[in-house]
N, CA, C and O of each residue as an XYZ file, in Angstrom:
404
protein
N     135.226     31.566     98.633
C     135.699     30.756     99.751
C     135.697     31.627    100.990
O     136.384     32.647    101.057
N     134.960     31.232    101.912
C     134.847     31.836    103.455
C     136.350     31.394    104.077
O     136.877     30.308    103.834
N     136.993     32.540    105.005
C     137.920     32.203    105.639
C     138.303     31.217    106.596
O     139.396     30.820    107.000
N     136.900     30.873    106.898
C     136.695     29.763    107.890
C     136.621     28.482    107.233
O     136.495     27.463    107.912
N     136.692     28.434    105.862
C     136.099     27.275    104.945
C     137.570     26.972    104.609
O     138.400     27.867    104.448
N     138.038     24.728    104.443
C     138.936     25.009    103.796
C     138.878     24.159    102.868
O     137.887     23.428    102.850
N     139.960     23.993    101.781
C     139.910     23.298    101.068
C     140.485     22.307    101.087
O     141.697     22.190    101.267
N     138.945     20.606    100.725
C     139.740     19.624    101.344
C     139.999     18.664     99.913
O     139.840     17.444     99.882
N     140.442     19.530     98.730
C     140.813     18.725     97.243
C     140.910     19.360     96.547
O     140.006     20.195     96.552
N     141.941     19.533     95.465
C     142.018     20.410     94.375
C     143.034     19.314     93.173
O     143.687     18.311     93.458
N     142.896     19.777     92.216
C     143.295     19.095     91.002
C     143.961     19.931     90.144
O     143.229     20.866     89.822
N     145.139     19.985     89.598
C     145.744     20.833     88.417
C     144.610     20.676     87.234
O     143.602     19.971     87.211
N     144.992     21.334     86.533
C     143.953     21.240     85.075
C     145.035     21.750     84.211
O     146.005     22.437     84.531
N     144.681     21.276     83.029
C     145.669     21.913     81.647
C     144.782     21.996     81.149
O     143.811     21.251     81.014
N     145.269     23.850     80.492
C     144.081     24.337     79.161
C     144.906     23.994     77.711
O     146.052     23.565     77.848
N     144.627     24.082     76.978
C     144.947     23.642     75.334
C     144.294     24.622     74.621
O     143.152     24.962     74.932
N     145.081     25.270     73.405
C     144.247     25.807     72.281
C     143.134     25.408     71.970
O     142.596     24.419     72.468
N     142.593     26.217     71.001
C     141.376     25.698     70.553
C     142.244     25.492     69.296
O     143.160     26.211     68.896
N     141.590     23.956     68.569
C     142.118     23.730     67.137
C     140.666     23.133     66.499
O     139.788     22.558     67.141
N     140.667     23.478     64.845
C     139.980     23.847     64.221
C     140.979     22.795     62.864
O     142.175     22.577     62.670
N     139.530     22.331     62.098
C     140.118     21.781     60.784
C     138.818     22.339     59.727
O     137.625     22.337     60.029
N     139.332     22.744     58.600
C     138.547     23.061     57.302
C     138.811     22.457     56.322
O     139.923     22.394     55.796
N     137.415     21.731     55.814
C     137.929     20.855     54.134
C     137.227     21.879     53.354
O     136.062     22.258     53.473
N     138.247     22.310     52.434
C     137.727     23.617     51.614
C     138.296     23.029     50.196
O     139.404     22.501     50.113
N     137.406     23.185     49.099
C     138.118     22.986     47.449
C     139.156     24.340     47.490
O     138.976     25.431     48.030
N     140.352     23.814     46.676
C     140.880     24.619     46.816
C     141.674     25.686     45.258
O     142.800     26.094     44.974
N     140.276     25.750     44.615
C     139.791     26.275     43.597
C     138.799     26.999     43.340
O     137.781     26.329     43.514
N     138.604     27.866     43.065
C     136.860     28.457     42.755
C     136.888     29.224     41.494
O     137.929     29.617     40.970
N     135.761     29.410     41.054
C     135.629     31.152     40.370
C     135.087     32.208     40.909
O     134.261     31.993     41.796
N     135.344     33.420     40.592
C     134.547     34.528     41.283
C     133.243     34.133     41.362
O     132.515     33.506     40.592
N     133.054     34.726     42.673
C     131.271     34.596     43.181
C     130.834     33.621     43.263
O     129.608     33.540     43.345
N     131.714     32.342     43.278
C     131.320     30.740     43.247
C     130.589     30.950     44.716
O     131.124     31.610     45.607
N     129.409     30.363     44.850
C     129.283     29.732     46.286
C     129.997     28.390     46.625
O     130.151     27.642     45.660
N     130.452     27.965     47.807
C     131.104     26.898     48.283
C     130.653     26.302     49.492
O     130.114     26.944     50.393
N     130.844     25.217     49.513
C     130.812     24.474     51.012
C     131.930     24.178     51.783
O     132.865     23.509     51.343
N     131.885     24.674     52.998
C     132.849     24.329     53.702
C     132.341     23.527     54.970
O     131.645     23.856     55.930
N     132.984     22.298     54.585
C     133.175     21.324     56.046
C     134.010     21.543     57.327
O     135.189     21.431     56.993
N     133.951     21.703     58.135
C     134.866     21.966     59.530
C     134.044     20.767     60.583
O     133.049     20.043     60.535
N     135.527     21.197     61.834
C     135.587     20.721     62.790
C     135.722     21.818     63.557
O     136.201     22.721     62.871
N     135.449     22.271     65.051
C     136.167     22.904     65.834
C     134.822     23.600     66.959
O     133.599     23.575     66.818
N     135.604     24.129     67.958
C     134.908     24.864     68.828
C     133.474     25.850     68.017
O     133.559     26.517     66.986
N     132.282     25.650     68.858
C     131.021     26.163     68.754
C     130.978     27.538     69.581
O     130.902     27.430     70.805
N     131.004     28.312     69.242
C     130.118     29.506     69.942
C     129.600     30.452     69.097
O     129.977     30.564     67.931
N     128.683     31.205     69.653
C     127.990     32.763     68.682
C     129.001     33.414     68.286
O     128.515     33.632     67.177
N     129.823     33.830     68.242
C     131.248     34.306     67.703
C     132.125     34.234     66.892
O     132.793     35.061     66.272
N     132.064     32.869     66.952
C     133.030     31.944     65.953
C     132.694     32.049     64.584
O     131.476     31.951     64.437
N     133.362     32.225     63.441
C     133.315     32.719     62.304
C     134.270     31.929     61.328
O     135.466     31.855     61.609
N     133.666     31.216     59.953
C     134.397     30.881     58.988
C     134.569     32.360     57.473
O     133.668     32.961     56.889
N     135.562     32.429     57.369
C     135.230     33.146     56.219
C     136.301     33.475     55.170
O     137.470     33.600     55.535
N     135.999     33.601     54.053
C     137.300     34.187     53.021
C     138.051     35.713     53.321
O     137.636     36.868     53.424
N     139.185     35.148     53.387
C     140.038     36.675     53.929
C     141.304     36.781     52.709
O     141.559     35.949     51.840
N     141.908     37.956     52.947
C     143.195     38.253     52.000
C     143.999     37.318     52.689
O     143.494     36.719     53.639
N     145.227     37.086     52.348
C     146.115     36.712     52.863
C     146.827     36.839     54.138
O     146.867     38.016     54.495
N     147.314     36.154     54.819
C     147.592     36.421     56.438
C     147.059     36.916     56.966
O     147.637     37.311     57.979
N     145.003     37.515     56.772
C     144.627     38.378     57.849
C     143.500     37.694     58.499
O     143.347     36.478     58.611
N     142.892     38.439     58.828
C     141.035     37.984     59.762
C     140.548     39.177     59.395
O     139.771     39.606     60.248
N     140.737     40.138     58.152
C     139.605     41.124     57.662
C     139.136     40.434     56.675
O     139.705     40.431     55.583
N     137.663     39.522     56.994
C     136.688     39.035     56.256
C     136.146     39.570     55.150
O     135.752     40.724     55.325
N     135.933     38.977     53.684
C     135.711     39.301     52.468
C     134.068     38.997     52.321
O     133.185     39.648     51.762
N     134.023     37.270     53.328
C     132.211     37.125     53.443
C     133.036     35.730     54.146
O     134.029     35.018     53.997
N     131.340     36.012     55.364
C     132.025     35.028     56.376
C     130.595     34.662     56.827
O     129.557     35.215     56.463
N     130.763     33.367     57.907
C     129.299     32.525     57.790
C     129.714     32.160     59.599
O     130.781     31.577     59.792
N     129.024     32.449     60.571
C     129.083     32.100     61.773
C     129.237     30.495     61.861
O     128.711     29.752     61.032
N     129.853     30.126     62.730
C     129.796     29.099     63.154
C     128.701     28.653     63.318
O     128.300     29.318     64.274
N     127.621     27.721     62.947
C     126.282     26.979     63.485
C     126.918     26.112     64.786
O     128.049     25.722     65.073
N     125.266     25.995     65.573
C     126.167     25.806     67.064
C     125.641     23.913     66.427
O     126.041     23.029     67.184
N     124.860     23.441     65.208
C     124.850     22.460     64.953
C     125.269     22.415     63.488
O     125.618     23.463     62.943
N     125.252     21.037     62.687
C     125.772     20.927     61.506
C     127.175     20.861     61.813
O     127.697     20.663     62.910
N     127.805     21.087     60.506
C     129.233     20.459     60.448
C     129.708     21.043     58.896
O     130.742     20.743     58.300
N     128.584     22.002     58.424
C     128.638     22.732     57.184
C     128.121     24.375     56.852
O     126.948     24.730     56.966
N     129.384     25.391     56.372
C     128.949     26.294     56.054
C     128.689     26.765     54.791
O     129.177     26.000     53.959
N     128.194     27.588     54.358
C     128.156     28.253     52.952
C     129.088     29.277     52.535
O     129.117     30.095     53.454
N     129.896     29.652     51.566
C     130.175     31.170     51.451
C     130.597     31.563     50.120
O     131.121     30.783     49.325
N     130.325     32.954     49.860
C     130.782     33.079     48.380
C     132.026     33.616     48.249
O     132.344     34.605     48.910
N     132.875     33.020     47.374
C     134.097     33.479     46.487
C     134.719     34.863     46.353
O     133.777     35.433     45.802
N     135.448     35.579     46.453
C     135.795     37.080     46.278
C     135.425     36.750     44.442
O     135.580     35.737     43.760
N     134.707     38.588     44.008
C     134.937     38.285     43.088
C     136.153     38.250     42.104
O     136.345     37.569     41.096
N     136.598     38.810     42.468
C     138.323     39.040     41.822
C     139.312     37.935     42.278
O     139.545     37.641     43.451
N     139.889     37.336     41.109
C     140.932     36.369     40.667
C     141.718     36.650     42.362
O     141.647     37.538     43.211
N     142.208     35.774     42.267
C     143.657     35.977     43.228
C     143.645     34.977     44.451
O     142.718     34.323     44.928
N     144.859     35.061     44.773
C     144.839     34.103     46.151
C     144.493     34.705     47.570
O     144.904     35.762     48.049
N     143.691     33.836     48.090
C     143.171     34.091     49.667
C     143.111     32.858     50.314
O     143.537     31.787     49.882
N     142.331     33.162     51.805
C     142.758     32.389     52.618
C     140.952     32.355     53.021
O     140.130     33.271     52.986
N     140.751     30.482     53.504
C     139.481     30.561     54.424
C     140.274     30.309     55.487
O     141.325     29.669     55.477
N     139.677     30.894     56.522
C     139.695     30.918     57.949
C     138.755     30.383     58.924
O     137.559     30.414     58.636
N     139.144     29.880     60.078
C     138.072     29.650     61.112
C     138.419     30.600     62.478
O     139.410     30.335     63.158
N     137.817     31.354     62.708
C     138.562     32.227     63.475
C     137.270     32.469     65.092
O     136.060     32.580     65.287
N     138.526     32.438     65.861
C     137.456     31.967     67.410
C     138.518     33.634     68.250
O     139.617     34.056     67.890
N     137.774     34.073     69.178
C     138.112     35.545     69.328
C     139.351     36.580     69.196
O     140.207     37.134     69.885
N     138.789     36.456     67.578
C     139.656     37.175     66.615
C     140.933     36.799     66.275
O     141.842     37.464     65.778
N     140.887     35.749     66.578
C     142.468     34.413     65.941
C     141.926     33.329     64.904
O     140.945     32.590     64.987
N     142.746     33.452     64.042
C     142.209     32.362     62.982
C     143.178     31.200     63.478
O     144.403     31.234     63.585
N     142.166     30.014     63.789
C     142.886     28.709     64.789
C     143.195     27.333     63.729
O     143.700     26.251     64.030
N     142.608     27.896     62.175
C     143.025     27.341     61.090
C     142.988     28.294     59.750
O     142.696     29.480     59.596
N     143.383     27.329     58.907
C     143.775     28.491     57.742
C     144.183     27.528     56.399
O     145.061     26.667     56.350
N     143.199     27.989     55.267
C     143.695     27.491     54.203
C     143.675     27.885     53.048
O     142.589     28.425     52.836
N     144.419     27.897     52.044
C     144.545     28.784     51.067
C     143.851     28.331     50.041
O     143.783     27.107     49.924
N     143.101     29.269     48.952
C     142.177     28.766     48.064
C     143.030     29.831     46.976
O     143.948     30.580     47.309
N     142.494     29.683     45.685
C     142.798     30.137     44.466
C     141.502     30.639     43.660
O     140.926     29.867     42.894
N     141.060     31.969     43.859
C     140.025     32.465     43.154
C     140.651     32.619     41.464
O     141.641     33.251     41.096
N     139.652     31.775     40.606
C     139.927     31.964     39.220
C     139.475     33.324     38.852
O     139.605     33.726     37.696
């Protein structure tokens, strides 16, 4: 904006989170491959993937496609409970818990 220039309109704006939904089975066996369905924000960045519990250190994770509406990923191999994630710069903006057999 030039000092001489003024402004003849402006508008408030409200920003909002980004929110994110994952339909994940919420069962597997080790090394199962799976499909995961989502919703949520697109960018090169954006990342679905199996993590330990409460974190975003990825076990195997599948970028966001900037099309589709489906990712792939494989299972930890070891039994135990974890979490898929959808995680947009470096916040997981959903989260759901699976049960590796």
């Amino acid at each position: 904006l030039n000092e001489s220039e003024k402004v003849v309109a402006s508008q408030p704006i409200k920003v909002t989170p980004a929110v994110a939904k994952l339909d994940v089975p919420t069962s597997m066996t080790g090394r199962e491959e799976i499909s995961v369905r989502f919703q949520g924000p697109r960018h090169a960045s954006n990342w679905i993937g199996f993590v330990q519990l409460g974190t975003v250190d990825y076990l195997d994770y599948s970028g966001v496609p900037l099309e589709g509406d489906t990712v792939s990923l494989r299972a930890p191999e070891a039994a135990g409970e974890y979490d898929i994630v959808f995680v947009v710069d470096g916040a997981a903006i959903a989260r759901n818990p699976v049960t590796v057999r």
